[in-house]
C-alpha positions in Angstrom: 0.0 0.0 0.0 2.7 2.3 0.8 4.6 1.5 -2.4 1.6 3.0 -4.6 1.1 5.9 -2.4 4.6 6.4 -3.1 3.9 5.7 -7.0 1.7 7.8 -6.9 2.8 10.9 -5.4 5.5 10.7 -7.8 3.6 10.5 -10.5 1.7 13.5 -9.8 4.8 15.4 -9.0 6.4 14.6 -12.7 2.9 15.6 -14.3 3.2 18.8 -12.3 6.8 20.1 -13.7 5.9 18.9 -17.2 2.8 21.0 -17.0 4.7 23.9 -15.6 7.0 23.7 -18.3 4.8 24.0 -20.6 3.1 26.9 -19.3 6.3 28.7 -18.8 7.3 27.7 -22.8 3.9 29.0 -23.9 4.1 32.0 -21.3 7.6 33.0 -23.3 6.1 33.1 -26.5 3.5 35.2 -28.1 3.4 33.3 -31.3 5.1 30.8 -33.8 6.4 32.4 -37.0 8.6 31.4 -39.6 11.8 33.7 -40.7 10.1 35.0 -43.4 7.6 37.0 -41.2 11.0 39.1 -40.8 11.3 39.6 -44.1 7.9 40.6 -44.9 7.2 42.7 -41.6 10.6 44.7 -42.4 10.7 45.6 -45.7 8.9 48.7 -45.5 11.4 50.0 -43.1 14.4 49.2 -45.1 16.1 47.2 -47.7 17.3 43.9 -48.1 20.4 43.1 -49.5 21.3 39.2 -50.5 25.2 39.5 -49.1 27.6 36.3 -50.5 29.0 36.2 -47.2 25.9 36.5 -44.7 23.2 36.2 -46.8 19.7 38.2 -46.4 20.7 41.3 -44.4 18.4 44.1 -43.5 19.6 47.6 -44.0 17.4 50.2 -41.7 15.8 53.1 -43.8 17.0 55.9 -40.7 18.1 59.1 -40.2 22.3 59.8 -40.4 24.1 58.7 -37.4 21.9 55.7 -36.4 23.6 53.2 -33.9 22.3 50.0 -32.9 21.2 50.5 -28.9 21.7 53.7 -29.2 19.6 55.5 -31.0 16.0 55.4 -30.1 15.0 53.7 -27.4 16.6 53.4 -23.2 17.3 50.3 -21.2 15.2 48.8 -18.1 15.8 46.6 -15.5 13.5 43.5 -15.8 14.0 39.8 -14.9 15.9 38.6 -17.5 18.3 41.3 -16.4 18.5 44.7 -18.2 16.3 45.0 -21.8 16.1 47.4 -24.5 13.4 49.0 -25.0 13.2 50.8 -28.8 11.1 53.4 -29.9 10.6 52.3 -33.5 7.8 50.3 -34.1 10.2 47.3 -35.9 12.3 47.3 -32.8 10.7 44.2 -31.8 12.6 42.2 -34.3 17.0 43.5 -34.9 17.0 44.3 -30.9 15.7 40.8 -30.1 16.9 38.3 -32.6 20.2 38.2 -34.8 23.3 40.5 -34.9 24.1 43.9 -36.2 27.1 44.3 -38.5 29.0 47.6 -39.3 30.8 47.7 -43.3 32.0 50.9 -44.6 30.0 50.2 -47.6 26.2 48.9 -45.7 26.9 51.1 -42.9 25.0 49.6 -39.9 23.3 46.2 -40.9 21.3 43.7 -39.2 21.8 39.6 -39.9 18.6 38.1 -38.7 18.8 34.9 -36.1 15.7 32.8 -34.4 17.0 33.2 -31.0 15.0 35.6 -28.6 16.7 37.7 -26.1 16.1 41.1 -24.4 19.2 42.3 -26.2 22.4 40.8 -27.8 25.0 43.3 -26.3 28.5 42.5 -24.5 28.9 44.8 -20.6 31.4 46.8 -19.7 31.6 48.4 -15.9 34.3 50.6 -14.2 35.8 53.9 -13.3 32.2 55.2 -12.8 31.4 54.3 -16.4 28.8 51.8 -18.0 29.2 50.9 -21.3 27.9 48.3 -23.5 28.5 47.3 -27.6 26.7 45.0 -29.8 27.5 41.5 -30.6 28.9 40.9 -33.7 27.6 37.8 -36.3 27.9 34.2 -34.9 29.0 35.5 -31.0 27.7 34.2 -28.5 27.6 35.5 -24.7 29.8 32.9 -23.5 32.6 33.8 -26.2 31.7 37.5 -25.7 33.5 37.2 -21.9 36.2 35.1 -23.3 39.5 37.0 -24.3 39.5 35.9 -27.6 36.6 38.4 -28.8 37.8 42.0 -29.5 34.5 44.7 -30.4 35.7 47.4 -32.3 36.6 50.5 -30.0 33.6 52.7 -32.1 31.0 50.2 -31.4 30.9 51.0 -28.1 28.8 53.2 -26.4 30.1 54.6 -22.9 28.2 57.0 -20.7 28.1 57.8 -16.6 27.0 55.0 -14.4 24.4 57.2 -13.2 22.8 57.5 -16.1 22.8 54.0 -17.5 18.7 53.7 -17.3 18.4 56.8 -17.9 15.8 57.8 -21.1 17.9 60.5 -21.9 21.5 58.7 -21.6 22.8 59.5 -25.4 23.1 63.3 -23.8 25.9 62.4 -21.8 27.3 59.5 -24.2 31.3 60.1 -24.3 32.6 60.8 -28.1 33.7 57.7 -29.7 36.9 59.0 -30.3 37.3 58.3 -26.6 36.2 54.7 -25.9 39.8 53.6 -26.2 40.2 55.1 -22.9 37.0 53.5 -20.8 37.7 50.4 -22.2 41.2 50.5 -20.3 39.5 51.5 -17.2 36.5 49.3 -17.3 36.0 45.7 -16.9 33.6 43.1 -19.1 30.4 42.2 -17.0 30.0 38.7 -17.1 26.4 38.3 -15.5 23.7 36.1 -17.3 20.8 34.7 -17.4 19.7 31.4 -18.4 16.4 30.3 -19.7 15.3 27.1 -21.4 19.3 26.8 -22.2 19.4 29.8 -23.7 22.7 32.3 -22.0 21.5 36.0 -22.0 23.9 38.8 -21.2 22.3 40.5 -17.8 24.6 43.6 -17.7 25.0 45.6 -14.5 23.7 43.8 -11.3 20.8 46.0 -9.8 22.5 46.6 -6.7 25.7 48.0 -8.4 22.7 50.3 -10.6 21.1 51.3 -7.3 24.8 52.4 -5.6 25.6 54.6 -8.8 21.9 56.4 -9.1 21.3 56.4 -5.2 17.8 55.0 -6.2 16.0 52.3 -6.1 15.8 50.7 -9.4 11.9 48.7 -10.7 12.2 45.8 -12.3 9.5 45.0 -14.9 8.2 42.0 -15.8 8.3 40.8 -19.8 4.8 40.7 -21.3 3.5 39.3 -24.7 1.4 40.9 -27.3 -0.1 39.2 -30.1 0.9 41.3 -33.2 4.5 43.4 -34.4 4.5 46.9 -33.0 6.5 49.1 -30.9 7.3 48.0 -28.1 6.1 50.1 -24.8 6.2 50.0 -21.2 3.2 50.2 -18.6 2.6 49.6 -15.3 5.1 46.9 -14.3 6.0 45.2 -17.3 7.4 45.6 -20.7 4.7 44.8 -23.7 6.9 43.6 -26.7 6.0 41.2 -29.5 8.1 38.2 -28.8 7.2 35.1 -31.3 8.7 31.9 -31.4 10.9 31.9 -35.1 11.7 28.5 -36.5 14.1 28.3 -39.3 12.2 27.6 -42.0 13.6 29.9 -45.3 12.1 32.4 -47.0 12.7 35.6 -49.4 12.2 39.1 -49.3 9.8 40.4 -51.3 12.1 43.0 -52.6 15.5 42.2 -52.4 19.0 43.8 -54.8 22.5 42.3 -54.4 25.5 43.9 -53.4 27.3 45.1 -56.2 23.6 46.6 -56.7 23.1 47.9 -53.9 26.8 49.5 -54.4 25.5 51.1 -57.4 22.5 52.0 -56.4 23.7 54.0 -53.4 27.0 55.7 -55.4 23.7 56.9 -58.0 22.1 58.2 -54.7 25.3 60.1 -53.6 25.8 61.4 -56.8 22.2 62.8 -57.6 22.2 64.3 -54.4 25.6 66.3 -55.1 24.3 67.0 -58.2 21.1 68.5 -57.4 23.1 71.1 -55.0 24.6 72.2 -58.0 21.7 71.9 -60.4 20.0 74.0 -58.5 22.9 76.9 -57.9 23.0 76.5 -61.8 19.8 77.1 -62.3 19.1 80.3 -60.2 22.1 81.4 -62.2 20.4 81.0 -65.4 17.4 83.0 -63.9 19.2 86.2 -63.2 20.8 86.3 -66.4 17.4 85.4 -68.6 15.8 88.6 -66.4 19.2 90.7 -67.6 19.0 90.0 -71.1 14.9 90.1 -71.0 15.4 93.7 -69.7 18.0 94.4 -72.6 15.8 93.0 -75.4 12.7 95.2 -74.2 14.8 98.3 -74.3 16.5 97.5 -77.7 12.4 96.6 -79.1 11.0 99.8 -78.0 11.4 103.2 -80.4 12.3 106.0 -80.3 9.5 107.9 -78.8 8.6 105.5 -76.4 11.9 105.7 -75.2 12.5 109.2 -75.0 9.2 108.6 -72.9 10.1 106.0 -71.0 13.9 108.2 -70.1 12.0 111.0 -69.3 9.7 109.2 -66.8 12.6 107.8 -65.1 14.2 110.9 -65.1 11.5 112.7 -63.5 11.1 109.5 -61.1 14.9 110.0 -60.1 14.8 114.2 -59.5 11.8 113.5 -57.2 13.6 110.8 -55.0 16.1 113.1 -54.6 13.8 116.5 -53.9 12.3 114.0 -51.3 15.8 112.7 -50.0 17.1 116.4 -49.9 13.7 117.4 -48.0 14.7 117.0 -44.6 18.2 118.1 -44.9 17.3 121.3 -46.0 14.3 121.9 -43.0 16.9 120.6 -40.6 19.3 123.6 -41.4 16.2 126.0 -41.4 15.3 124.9 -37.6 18.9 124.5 -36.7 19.2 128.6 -36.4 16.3 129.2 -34.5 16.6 126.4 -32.1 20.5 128.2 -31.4 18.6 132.1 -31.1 16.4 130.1 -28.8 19.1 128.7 -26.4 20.5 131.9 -26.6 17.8 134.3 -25.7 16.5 131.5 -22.8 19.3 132.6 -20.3 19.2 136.2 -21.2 15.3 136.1 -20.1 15.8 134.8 -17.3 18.7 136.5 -15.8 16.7 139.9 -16.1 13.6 138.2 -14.2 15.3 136.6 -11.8 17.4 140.1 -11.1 16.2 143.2 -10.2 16.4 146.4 -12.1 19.8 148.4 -10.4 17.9 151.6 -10.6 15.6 150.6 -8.3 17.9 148.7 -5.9 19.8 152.1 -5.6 16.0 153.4 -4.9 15.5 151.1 -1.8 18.7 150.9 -0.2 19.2 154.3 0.9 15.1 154.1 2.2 16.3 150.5 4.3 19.4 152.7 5.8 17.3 155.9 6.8 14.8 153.5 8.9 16.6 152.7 11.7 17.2 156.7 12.2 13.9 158.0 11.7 12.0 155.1 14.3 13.6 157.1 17.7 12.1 160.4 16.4 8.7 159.2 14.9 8.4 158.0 18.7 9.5 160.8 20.3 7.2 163.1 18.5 4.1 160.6 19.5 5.3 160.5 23.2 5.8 164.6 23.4 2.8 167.2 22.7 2.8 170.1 20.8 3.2 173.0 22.3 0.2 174.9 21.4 -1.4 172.1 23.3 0.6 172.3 25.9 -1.1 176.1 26.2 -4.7 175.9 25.3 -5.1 173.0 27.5 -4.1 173.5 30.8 -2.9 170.1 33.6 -5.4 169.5 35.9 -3.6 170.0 38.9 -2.9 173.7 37.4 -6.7 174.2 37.0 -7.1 173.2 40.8 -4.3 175.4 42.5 -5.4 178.8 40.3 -9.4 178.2 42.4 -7.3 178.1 45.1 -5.9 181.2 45.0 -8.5 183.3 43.9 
């Protein structure tokens, strides 16, 4: 009895992990799709190329300057390690899957591969620098820590460790020109991840991310959505398409070779050169059809008609000047008068503010007789006449005169 209790707890157990790994497969996966999905879905982003050496290649139809996990998109921290996220709405497909190539005569290109991944980049770390560079064609992450794998010094991409999730990091990206020097002070990161036996490259560990930034860094989780698009980031996870490619062949609906291609671009240059100086040549011809146009008219026209035509101008010409001379000419009338005026202003007011001398001498000699004639005008008040003193005798006088009589 014991023995198949035992059987069959095991049993259940086995049925358990198998169901759990398939759950997990299908979880990873959004869909199935062959390689040539790629070629289709692309091809109105860019241009295939049939290369002798790798094959289909995609070259991206983007602006001047383009780098591959550079431009266009930021990295964030999710549990596969860190991920890029692009802004382009085919960055679902070169950012995941295959390598990128740089030629002098493709420029960047991508080599398509049925291998998912958040990205296919090699780590650097050191001297309070992060940098990371893309894998070239047939590396793989374990080779990529190995010594014997060299990435060109301009494929790399160096920036402060502070800013390595940052969504604006390419505004303190270091010149290329300088990379030789980080790489000698940094180190290659040699985290990973594995999943269903495949190796990724995790970059930075979060805790070295959160020590740099003095933040706490949020990982997101990796969601699925059912159909090619940009891929976008909300709430706690990343939304990207993420099929399962097998590696059945296919062809680009459009595709040229390479010596085409070649062609076709040194065309390009060349029209576009040639149109700069197409059009200087043409606004060239231009001015000089309007000079002899003028000429012709003036050698068509007779003699009356001319003398007409002279005389007009002429007349035109004398009243420009009469108008030009206009102002000079009332600017030296006004010039005069506004010199009188400054002249005659202090004059003016010198006499107002100054008395006349003839009557200063008038009032001066009245201001020094004052003080003299004040002790007499007093006296004469205090003292009566004397025919007063005569007619109207003291009363004590009146009294002593009764008296007597």
């Amino acid at each position: 009895m014991k023995k198949v209790v035992k059987t069959i707890v095991a049993t259940v157990m086995i049925l358990s992990l198998v169901v759990a790994s398939v759950n997990n497969a299908k979880a990873q996966f959004s869909a199935s799709i062959s390689i040539q999905t790629f070629y289709s879905e692309l091809s109105p982003y860019g241009q295939w190329v049939d290369d002798p050496q790798y094959g289909y290649v995609w070259i991206p139809g983007v602006q001047r300057g383009f780098r591959p996990y550079y431009t266009g998109g930021h990295w964030v921290m999710t549990s596969y390690g860190l991920m890029w996220v692009s802004d382009y709405s085919w960055g679902w497909a070169p950012f995941h899957y295959g390598r990128w190539l740089y030629t002098s005569y493709y420029g960047w290109v991508w080599i398509p591969d049925t291998t998912w991944g958040p990205s296919w980049v090699t780590w650097r770390w050191g001297g309070d620098y992060c940098g990371w560079a893309p894998l070239g064609p047939g590396i793989s992450v374990n080779f990529a820590f190995g010594s014997g794998y060299s990435v060109p010094n301009d494929w790399w991409v160096f920036v402060p460790q502070r800013y390595c999730l940052s969504t604006s990091f390419y505004n303190y990206a270091a010149a290329p020109q300088s990379n030789i020097t980080y790489i000698r002070n940094t180190t290659i990161i040699n985290n990973t991840y594995v999943n269903n036996n495949v190796t990724y490259a995790a970059g930075p560990r979060i805790n070295d991310i959160q020590r740099a930034t003095g933040k706490n860094v949020a990982v997101y989780n990796v969601a699925n959505v059912g159909r090619p698009g940009k891929t976008s980031v909300q709430g706690n996870a990343v939304r990207i398409y993420r099929p399962q490619v097998t590696g059945a062949k296919g062809t680009p609906p459009a595709v040229v070779s390479k010596d085409q291609f070649l062609k076709n671009k040194t065309q390009h240059n060349a029209r576009v050169s040639g149109n700069n100086g197409h059009t200087q040549q043409i606004e060239k011809n231009r001015a000089a059809q309007r000079n002899n146009n003028i000429v012709e008219r003036n050698t068509q026209m007779n003699p009356r008609v001319q003398r007409a035509e002279q005389k007009n101008i002429s007349k035109a010409t004398e009243r420009r000047q009469q108008i030009n001379q206009q102002p000079q000419q009332m600017e030296r009338r006004q010039m005069p008068q506004q010199n009188n005026n400054r002249n005659v202003a202090p004059e003016r007011h010198q006499k107002i503010s100054q008395p006349p001398p003839q009557v200063e001498r008038r009032q001066m000699p009245q201001q020094k007789n004052n003080p003299n004639m004040m002790p007499e005008r007093r006296q004469q008040i205090s003292q009566p006449s004397p025919q007063q003193g005569q007619q109207q005798p003291k009363p004590g006088n009146r009294g002593k005169g009764k008296g007597n009589n």
